[in-house]
N, C-alpha and C positions, 0 to 999 in steps of 0.2 A: 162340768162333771169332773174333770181331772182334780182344778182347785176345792170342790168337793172333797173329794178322795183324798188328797193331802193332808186338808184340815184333817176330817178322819182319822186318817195315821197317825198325825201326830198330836192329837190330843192319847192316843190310845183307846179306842172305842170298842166293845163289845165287837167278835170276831163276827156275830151275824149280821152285824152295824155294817160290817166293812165286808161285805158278803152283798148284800143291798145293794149296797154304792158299787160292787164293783158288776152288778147285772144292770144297775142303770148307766151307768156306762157302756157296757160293751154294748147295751141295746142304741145309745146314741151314736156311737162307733159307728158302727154294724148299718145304721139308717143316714147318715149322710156319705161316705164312700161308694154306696152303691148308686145314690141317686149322682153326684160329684162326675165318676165315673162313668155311666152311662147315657142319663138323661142328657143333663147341661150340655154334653160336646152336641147332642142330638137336635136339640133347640136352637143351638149358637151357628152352625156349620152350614153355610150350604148344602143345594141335595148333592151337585157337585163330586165335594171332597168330603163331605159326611160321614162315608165309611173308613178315610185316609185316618181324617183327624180324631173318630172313633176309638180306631187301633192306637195311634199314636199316644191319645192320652190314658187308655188304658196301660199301656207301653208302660210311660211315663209312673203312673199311681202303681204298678208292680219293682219300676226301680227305687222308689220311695218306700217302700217296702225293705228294699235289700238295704238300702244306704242305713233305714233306720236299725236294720236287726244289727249290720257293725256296729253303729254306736251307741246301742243300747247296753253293750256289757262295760264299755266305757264310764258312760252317764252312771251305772250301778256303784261304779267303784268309787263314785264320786257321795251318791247317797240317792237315797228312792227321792227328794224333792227333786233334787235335778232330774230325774228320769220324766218326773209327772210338769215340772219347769219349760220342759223342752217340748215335749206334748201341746202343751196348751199354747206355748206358740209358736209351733206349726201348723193349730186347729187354728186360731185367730189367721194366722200369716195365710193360709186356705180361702177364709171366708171373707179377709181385705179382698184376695186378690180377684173371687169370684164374683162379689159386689163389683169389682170396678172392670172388670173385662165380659162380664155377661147383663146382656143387656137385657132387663128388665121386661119385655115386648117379648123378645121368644122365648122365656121361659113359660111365661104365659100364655103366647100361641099354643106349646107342646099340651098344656093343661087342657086348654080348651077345645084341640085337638081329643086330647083321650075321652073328656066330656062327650064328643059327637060321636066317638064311635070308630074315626079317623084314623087311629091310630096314636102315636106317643107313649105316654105312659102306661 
């Protein structure tokens, strides 16, 4: 979506072009943070620490928030591709690290959990 948005820009596209691209965006934004944040620690955590590791990474995705709004006026002064550069690999840098530290088994438990009525999702 970002390198979407880019291209975009910088061909110079009709302003409802880039109106479009930036509501399919925020809608992919908007539907992986909440699942990232809430779900996965829910799947991944014993019943345990569950609620620890909950806070924690919700913790974590609001300091990622702050870090990003500093160096966002940075990244501007630099030009909009770095701003949308930096984006996309921090979304990539995201979904390595969730591929390789969530395992596959309880994300799918939680599914099939919401499935039965159980609870999860």
């Amino acid at each position: 979506a970002y390198a979407l948005y880019g291209v975009l820009d910088a061909v110079q596209v009709n302003a409802w072009v880039l109106f479009a691209a930036y509501c399919f965006l925020n809608f992919t934004l908007s539907f992986g943070p909440n699942v990232t944040t809430f779900v996965l620690p829910a799947a991944t955590f014993s019943g345990d620490t569950k609620s620890t590791m909950n806070g924690l990474c919700a913790a974590l995705g609001k300091l990622g928030a702050v870090v990003g709004t500093q160096v966002l006026p940075v990244l501007l002064d630099l030009g909009l591709s770095y701003v949308l550069g930096a984006c996309l690999v921090t979304c990539v840098a995201g979904a390595l690290l969730t591929q390789v530290c969530v395992e596959a088994k309880a994300y799918e438990t939680v599914l099939l959990e919401a499935d039965a009525g159980e609870g999860g999702v």
